[in-house]
PyMOL CGO cylinders between C-alpha atoms (Angstrom):
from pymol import cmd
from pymol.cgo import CYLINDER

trace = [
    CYLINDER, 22.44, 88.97, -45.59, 23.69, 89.86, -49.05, 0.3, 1, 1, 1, 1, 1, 1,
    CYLINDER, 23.69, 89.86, -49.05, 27.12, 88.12, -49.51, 0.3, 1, 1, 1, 1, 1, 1,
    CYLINDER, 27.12, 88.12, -49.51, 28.84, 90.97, -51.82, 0.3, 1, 1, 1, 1, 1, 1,
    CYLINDER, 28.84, 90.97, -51.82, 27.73, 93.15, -48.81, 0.3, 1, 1, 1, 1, 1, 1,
    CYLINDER, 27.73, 93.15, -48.81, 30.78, 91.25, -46.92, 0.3, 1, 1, 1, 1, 1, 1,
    CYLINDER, 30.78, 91.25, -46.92, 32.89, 91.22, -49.48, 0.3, 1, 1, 1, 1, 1, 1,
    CYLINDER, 32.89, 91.22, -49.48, 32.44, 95.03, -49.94, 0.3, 1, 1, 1, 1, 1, 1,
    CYLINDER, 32.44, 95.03, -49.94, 33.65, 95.77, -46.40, 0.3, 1, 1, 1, 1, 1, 1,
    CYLINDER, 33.65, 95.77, -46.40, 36.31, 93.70, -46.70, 0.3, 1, 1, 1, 1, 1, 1,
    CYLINDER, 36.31, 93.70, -46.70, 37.90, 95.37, -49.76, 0.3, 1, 1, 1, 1, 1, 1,
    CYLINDER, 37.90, 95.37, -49.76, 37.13, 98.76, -47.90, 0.3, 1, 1, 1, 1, 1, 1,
    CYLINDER, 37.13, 98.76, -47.90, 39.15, 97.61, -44.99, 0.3, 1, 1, 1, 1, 1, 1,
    CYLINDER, 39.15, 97.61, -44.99, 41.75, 96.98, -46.71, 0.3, 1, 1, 1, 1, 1, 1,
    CYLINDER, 41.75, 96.98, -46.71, 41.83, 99.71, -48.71, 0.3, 1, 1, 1, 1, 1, 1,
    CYLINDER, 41.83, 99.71, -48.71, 41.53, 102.27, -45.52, 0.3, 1, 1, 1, 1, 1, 1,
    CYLINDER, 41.53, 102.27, -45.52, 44.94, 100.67, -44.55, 0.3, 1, 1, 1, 1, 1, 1,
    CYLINDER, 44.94, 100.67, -44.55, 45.71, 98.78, -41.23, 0.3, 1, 1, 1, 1, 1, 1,
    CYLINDER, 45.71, 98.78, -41.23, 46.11, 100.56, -37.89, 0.3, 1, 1, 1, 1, 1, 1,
    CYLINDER, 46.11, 100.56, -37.89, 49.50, 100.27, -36.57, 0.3, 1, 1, 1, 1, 1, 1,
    CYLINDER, 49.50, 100.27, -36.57, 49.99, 97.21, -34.82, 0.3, 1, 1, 1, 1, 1, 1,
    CYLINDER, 49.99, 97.21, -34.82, 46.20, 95.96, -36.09, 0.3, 1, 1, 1, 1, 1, 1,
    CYLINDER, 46.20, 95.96, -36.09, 46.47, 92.68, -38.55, 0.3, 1, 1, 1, 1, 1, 1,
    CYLINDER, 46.47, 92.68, -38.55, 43.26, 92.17, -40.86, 0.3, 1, 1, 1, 1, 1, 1,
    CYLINDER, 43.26, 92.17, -40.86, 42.58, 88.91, -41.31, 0.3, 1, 1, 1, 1, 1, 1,
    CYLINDER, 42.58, 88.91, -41.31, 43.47, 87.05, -44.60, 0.3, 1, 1, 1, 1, 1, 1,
    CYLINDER, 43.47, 87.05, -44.60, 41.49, 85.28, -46.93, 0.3, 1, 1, 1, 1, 1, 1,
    CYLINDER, 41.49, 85.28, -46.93, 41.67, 81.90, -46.51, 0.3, 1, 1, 1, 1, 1, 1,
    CYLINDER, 41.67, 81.90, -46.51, 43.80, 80.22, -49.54, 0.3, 1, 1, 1, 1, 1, 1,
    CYLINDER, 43.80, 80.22, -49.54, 41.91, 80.50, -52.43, 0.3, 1, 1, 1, 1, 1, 1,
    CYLINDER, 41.91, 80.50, -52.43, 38.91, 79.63, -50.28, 0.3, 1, 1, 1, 1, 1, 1,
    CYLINDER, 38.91, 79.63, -50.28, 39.16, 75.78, -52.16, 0.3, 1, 1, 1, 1, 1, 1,
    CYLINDER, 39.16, 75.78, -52.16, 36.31, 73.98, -50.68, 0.3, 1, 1, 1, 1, 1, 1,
    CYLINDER, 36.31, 73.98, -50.68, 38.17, 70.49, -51.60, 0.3, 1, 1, 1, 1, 1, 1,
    CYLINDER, 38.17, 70.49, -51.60, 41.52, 71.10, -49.96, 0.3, 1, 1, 1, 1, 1, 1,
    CYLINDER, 41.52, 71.10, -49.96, 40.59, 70.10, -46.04, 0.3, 1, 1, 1, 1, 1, 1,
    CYLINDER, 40.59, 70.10, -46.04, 44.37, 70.31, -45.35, 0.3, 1, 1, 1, 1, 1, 1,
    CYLINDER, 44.37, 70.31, -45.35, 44.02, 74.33, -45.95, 0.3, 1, 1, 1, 1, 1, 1,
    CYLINDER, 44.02, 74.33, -45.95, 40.93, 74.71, -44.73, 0.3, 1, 1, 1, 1, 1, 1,
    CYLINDER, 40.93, 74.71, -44.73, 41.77, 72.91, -41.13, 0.3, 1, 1, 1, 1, 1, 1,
    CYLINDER, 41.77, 72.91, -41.13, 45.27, 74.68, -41.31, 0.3, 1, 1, 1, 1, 1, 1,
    CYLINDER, 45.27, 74.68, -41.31, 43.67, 78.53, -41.60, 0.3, 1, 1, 1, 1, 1, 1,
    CYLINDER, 43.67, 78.53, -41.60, 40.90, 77.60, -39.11, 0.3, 1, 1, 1, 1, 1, 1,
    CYLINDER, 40.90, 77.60, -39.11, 43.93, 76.70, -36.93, 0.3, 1, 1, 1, 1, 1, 1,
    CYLINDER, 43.93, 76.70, -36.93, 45.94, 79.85, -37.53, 0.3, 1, 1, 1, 1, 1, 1,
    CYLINDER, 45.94, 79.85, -37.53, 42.68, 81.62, -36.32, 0.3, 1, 1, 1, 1, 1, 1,
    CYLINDER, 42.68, 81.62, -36.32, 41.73, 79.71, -33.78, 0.3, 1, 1, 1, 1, 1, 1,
    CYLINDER, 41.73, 79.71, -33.78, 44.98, 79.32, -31.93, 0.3, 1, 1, 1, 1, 1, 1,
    CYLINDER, 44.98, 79.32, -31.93, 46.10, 82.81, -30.97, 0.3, 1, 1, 1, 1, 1, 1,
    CYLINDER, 46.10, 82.81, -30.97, 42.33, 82.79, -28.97, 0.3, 1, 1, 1, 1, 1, 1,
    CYLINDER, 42.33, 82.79, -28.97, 43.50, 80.10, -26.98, 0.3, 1, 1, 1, 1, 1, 1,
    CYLINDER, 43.50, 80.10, -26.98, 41.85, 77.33, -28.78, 0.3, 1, 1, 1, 1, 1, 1,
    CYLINDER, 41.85, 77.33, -28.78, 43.05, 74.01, -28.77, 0.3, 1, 1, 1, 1, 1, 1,
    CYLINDER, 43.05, 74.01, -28.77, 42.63, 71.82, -32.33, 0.3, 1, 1, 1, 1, 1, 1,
    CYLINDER, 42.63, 71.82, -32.33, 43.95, 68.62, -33.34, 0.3, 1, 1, 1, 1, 1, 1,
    CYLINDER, 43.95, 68.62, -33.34, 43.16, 66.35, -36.42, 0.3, 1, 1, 1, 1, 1, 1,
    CYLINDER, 43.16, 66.35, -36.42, 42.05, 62.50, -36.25, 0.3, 1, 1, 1, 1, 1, 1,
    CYLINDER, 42.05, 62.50, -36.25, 41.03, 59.87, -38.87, 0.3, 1, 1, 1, 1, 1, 1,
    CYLINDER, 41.03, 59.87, -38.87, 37.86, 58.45, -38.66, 0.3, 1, 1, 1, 1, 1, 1,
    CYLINDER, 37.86, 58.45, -38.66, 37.06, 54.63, -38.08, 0.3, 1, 1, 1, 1, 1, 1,
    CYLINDER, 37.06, 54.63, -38.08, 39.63, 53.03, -34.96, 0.3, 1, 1, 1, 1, 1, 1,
    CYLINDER, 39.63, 53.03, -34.96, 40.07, 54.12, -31.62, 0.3, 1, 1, 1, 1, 1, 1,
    CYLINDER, 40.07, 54.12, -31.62, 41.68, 57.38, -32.76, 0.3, 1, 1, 1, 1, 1, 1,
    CYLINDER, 41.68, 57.38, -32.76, 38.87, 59.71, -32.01, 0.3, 1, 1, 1, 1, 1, 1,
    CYLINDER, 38.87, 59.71, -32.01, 37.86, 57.64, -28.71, 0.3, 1, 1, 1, 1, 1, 1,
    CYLINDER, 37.86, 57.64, -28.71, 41.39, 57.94, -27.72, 0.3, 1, 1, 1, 1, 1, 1,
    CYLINDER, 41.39, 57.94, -27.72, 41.87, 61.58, -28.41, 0.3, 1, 1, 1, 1, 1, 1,
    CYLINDER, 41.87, 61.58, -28.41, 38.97, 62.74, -26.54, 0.3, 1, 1, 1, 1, 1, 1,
    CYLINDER, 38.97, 62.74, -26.54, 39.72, 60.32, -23.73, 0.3, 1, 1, 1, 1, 1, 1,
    CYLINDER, 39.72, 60.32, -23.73, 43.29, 62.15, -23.13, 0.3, 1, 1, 1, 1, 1, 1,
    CYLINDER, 43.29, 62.15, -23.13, 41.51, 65.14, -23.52, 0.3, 1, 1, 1, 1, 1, 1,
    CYLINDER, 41.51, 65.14, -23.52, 38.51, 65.27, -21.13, 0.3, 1, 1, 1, 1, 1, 1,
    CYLINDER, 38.51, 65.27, -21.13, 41.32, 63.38, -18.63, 0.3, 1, 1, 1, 1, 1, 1,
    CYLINDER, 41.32, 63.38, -18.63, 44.01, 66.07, -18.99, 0.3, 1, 1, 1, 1, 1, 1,
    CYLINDER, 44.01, 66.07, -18.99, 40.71, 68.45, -17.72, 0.3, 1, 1, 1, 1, 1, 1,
    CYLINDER, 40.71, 68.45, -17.72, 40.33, 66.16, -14.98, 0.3, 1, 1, 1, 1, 1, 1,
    CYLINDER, 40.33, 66.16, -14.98, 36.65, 65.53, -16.14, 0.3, 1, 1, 1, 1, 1, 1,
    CYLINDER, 36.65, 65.53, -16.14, 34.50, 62.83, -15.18, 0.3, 1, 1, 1, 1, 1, 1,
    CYLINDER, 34.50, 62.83, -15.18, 30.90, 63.99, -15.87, 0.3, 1, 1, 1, 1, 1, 1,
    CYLINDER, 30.90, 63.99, -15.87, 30.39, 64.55, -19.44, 0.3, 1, 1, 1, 1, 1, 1,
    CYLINDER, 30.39, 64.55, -19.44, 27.28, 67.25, -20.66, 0.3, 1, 1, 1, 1, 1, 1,
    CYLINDER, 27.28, 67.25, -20.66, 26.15, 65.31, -23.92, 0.3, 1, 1, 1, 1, 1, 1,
    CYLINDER, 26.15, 65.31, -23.92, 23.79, 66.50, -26.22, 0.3, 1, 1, 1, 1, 1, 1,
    CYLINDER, 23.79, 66.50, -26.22, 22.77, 63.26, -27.98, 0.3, 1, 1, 1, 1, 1, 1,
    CYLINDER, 22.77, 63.26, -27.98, 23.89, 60.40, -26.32, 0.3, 1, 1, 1, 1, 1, 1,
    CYLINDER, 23.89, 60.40, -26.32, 23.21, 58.06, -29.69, 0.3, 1, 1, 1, 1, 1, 1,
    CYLINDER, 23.21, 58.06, -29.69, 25.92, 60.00, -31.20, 0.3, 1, 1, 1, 1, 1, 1,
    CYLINDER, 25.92, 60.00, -31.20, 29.27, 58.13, -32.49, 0.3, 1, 1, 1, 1, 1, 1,
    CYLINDER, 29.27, 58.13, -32.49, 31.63, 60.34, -30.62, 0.3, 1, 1, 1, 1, 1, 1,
    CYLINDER, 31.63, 60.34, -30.62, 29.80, 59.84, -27.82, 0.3, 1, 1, 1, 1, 1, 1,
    CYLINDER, 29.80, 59.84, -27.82, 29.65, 56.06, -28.65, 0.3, 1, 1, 1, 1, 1, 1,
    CYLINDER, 29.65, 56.06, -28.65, 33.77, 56.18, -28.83, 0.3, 1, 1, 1, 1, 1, 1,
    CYLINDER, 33.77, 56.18, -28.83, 34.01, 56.69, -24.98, 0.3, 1, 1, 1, 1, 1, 1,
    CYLINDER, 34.01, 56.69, -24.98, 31.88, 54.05, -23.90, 0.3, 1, 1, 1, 1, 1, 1,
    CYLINDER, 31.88, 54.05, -23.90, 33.77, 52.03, -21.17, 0.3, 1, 1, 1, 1, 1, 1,
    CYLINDER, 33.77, 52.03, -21.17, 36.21, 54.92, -20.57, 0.3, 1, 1, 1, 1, 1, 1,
    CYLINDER, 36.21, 54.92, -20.57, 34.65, 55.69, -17.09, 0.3, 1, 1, 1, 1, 1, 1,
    CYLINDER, 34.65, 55.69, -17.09, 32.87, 58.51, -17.86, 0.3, 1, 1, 1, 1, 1, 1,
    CYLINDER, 32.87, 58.51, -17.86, 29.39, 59.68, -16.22, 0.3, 1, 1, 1, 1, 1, 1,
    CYLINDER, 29.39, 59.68, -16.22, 27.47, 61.35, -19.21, 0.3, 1, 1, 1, 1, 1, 1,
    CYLINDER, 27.47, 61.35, -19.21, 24.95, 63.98, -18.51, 0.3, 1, 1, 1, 1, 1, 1,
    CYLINDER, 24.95, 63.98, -18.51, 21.73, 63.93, -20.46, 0.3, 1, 1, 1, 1, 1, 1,
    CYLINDER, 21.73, 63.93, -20.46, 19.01, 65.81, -18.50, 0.3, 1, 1, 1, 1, 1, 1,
    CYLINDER, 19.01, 65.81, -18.50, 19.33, 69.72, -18.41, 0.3, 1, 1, 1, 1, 1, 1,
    CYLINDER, 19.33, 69.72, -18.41, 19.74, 69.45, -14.21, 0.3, 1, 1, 1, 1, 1, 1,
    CYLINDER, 19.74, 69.45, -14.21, 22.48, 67.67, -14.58, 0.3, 1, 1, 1, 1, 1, 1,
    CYLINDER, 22.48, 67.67, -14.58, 24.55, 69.88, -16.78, 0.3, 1, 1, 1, 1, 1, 1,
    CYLINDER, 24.55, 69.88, -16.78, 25.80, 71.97, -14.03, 0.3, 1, 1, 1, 1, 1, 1,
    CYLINDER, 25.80, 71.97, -14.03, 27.58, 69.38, -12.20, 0.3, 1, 1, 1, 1, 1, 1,
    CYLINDER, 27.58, 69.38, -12.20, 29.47, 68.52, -15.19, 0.3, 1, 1, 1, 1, 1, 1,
    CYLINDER, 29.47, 68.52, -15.19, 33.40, 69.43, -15.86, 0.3, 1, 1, 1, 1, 1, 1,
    CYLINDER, 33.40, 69.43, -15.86, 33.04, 69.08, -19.60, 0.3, 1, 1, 1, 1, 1, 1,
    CYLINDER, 33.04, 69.08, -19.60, 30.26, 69.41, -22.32, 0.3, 1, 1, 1, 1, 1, 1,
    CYLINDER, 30.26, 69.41, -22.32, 30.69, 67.18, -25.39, 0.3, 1, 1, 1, 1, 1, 1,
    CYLINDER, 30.69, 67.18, -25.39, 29.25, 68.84, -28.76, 0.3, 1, 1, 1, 1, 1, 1,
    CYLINDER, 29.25, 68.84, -28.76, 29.60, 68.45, -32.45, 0.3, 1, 1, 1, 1, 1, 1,
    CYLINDER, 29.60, 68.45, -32.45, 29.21, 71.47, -34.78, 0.3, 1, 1, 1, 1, 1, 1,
    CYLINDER, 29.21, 71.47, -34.78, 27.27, 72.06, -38.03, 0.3, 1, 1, 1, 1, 1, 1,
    CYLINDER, 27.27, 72.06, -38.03, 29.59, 74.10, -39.34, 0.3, 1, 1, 1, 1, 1, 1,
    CYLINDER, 29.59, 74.10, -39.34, 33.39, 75.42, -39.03, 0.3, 1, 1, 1, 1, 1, 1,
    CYLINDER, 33.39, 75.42, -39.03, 34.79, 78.39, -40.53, 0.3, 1, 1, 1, 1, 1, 1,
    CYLINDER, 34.79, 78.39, -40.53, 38.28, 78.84, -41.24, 0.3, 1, 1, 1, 1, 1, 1,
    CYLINDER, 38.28, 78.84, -41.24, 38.31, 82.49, -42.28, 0.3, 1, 1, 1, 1, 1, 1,
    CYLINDER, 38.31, 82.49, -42.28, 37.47, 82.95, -38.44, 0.3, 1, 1, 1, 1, 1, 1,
    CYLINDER, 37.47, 82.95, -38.44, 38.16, 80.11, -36.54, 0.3, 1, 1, 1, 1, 1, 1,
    CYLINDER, 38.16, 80.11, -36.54, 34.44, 80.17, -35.64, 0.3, 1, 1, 1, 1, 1, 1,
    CYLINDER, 34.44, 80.17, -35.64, 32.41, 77.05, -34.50, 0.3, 1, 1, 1, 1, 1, 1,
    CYLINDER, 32.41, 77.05, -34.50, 28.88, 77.27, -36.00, 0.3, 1, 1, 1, 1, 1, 1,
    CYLINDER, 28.88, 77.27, -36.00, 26.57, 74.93, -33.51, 0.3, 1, 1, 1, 1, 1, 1,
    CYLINDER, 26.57, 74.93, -33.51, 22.64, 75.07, -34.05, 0.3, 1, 1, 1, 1, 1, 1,
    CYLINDER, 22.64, 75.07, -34.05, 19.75, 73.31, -32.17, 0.3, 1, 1, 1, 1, 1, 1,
    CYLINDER, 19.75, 73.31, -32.17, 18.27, 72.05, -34.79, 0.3, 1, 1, 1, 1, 1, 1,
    CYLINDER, 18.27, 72.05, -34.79, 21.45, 69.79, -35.55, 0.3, 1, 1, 1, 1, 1, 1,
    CYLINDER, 21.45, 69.79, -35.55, 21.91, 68.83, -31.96, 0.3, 1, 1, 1, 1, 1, 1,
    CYLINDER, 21.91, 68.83, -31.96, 20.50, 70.16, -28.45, 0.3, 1, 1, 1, 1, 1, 1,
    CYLINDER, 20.50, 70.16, -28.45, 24.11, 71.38, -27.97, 0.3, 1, 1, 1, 1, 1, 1,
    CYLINDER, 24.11, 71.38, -27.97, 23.47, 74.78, -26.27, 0.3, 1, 1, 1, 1, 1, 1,
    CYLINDER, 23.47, 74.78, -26.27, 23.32, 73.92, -22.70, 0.3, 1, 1, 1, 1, 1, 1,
    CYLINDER, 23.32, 73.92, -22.70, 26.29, 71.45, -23.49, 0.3, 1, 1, 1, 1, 1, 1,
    CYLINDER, 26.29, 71.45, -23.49, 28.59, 73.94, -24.90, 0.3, 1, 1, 1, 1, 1, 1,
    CYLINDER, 28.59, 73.94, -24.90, 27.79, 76.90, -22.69, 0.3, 1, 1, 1, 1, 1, 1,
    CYLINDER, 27.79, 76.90, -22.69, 27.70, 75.78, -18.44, 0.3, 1, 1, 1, 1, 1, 1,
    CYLINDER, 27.70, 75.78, -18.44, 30.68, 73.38, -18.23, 0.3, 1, 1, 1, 1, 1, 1,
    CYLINDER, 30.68, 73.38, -18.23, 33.81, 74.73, -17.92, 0.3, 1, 1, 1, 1, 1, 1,
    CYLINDER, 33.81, 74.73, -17.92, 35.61, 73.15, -20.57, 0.3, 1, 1, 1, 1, 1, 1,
    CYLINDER, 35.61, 73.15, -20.57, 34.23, 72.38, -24.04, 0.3, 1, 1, 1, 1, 1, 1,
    CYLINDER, 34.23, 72.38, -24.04, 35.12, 69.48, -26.23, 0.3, 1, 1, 1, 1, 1, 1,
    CYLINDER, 35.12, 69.48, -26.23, 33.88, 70.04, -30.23, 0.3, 1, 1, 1, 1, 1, 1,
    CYLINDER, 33.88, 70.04, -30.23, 34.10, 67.24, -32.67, 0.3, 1, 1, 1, 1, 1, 1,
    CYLINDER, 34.10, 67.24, -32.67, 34.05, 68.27, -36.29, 0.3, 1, 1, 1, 1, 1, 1,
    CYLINDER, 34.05, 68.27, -36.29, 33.63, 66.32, -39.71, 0.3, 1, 1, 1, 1, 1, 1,
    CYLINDER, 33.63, 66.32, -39.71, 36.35, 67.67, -41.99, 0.3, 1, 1, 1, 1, 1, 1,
    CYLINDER, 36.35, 67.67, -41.99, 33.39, 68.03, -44.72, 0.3, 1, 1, 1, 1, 1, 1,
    CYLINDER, 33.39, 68.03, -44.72, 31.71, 70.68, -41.96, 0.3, 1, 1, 1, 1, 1, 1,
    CYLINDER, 31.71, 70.68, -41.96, 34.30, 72.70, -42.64, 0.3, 1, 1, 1, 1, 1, 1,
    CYLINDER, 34.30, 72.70, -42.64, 33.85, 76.00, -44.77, 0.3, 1, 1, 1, 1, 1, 1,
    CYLINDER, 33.85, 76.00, -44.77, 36.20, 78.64, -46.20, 0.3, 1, 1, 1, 1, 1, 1,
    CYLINDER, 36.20, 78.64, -46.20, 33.94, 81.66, -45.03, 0.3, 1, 1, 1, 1, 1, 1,
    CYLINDER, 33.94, 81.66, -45.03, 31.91, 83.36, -43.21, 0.3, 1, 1, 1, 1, 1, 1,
    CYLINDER, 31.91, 83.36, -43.21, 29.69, 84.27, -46.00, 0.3, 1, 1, 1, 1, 1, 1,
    CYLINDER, 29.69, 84.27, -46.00, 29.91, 80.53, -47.36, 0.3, 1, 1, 1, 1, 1, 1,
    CYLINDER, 29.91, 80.53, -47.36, 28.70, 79.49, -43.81, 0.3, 1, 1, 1, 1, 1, 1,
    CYLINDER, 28.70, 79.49, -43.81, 25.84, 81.66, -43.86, 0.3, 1, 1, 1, 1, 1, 1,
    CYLINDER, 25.84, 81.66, -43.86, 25.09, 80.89, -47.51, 0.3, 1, 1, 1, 1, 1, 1,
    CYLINDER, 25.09, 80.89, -47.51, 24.40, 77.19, -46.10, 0.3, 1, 1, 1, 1, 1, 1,
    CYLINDER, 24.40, 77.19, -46.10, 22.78, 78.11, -43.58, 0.3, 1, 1, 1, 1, 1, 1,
    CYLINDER, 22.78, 78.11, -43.58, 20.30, 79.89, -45.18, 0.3, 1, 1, 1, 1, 1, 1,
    CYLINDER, 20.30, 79.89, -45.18, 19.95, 77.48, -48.18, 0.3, 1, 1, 1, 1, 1, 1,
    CYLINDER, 19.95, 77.48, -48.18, 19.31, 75.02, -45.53, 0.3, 1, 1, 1, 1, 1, 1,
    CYLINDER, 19.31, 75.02, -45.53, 16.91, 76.87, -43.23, 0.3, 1, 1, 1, 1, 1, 1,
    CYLINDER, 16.91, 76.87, -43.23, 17.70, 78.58, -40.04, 0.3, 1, 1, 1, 1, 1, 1,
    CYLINDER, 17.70, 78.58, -40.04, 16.52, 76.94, -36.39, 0.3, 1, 1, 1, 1, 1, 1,
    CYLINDER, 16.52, 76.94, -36.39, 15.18, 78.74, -33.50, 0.3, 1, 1, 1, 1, 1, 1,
    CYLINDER, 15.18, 78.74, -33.50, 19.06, 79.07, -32.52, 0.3, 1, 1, 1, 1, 1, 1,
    CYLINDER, 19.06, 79.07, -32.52, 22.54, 79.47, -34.52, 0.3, 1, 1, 1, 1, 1, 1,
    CYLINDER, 22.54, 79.47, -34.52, 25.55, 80.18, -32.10, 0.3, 1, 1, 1, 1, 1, 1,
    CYLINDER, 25.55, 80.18, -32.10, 28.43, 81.36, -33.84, 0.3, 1, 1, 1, 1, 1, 1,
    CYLINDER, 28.43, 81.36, -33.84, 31.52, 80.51, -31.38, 0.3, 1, 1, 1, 1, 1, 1,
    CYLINDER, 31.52, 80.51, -31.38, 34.83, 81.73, -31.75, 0.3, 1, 1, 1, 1, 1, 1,
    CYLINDER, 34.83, 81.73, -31.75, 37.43, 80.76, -28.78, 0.3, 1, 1, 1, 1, 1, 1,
    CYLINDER, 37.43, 80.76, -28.78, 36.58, 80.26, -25.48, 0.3, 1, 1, 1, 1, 1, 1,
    CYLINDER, 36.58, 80.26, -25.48, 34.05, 82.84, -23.46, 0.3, 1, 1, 1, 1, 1, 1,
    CYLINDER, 34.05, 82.84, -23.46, 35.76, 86.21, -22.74, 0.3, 1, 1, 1, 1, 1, 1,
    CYLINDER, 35.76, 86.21, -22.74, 34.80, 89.75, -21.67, 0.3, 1, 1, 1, 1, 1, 1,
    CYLINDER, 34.80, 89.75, -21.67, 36.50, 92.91, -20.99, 0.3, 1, 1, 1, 1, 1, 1,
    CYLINDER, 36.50, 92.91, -20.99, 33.41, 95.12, -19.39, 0.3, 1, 1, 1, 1, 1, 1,
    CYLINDER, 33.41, 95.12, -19.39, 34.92, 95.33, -16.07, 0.3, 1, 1, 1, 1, 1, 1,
    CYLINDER, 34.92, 95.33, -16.07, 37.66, 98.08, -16.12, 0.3, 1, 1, 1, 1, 1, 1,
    CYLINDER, 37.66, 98.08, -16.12, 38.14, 96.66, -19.58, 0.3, 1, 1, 1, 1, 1, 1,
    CYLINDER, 38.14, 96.66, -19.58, 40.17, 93.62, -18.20, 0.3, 1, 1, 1, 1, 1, 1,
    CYLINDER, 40.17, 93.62, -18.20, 40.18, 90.82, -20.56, 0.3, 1, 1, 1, 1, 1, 1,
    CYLINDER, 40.18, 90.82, -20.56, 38.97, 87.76, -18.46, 0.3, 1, 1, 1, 1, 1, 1,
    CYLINDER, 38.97, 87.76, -18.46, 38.34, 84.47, -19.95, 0.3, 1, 1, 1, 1, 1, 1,
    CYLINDER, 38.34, 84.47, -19.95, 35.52, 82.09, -18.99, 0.3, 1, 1, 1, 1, 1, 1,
    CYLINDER, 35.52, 82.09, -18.99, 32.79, 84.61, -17.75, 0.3, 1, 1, 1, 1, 1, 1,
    CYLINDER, 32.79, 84.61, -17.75, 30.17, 83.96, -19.66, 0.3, 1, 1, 1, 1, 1, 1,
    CYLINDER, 30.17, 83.96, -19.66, 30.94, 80.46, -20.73, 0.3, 1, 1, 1, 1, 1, 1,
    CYLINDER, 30.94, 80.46, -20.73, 33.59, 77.75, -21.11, 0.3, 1, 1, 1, 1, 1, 1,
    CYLINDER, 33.59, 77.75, -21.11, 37.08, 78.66, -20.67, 0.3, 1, 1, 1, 1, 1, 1,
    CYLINDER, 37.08, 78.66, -20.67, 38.87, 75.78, -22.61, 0.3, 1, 1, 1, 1, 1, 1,
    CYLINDER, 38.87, 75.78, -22.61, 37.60, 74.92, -25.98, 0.3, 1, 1, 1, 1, 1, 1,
    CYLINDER, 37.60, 74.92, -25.98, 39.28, 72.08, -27.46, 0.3, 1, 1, 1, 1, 1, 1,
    CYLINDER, 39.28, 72.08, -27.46, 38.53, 71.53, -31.20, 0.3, 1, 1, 1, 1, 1, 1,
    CYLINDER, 38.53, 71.53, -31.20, 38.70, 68.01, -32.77, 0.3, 1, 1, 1, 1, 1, 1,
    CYLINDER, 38.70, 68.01, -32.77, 38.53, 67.48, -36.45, 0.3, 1, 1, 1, 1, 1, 1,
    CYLINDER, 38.53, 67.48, -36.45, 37.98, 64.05, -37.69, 0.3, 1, 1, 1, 1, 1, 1,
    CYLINDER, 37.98, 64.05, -37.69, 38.80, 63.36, -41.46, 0.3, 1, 1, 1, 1, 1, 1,
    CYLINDER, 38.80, 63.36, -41.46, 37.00, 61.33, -43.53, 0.3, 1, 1, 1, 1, 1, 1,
    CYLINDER, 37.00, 61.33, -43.53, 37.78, 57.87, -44.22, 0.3, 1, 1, 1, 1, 1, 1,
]
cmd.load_cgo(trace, "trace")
């Protein structure tokens, strides 16, 4: 996809005017791919208003072991859907008491899936997850309540920046593009949450040392 093609609709948006009561999404801040503090604060002005839950740790300590401890506890969770069990944030709740699911028949007994992301947009609020950077699909689509952990550097200003890297860095057999937690409105368009997929999505960014 041709990035100026996004650009162009953008600018036409804007200048067709905004529907009354309608809000177009800014640009992030100058788009700065250096200043994390912006970047995590616009993907949180996104992300919030669709019910998504995001908080900030450092990296190294017991911060990120802690935060997803009180997390996956306030859901009452005690089997965890993991996609890589090797991984470190998986590593930071060993000994917490948690039963993590590996195998794909296990997944559905599970109150929580447990996922990184390649990539994070902050124009959006989107969570970019892809197979080919962890078996996360299962994971982040059966349990009720999904748990992302995201590198500050994952983070990206756009949407066309995100698929810019993508493409640069080849595309897998599946790219999920997430934004909030599941919702639908095809039955007497009636907004319900959690039809299709998790209904709690709880974002953790983790800054780098």
């Amino acid at each position: 996809m041709s990035i100026p093609v996004l650009q162009a609709v953008r600018d036409a948006l804007r200048r067709a005017g905004r529907p009354a009561g309608v809000a177009l999404p800014e640009h992030p801040a100058a788009a700065d791919a250096g200043d994390v503090a912006a970047l995590v604060a616009g993907f949180r002005a996104r992300a919030e208003p669709l019910g998504v839950r995001v908080q900030e740790v450092a990296a190294g300590g017991d911060a990120l072991g802690e935060a997803l401890t009180a997390i996956l506890r306030g859901h009452g969770a005690t089997r965890v859907a993991v996609p890589d069990p090797a991984a470190g944030y998986v590593a930071s709740l060993r000994g917490a008491g948690f039963l993590f699911a590996e195998r794909d028949d296990e997944v559905w007994e599970c109150e929580a899936g447990l996922t990184s992301a390649r990539l994070a947009i902050a124009e959006t609020g989107t969570l970019v997850l892809d197979v080919a950077h962890e078996r996360s699909r299962l994971a982040s689509l059966l349990p009720p309540v999904h748990v992302c952990v995201v590198p500050t550097g994952a983070l990206v200003a756009t949407v066309g920046t995100a698929l810019q890297r993508i493409g640069g860095e080849g595309v897998s057999s599946c790219v999920t593009f997430v934004t909030g937690p599941s919702r639908t409105a095809d039955i007497e368009l009636k907004l319900v949450v959690g039809v299709h997929g998790p209904r709690v999505l709880e974002v953790v960014f983790v800054h780098a040392e």
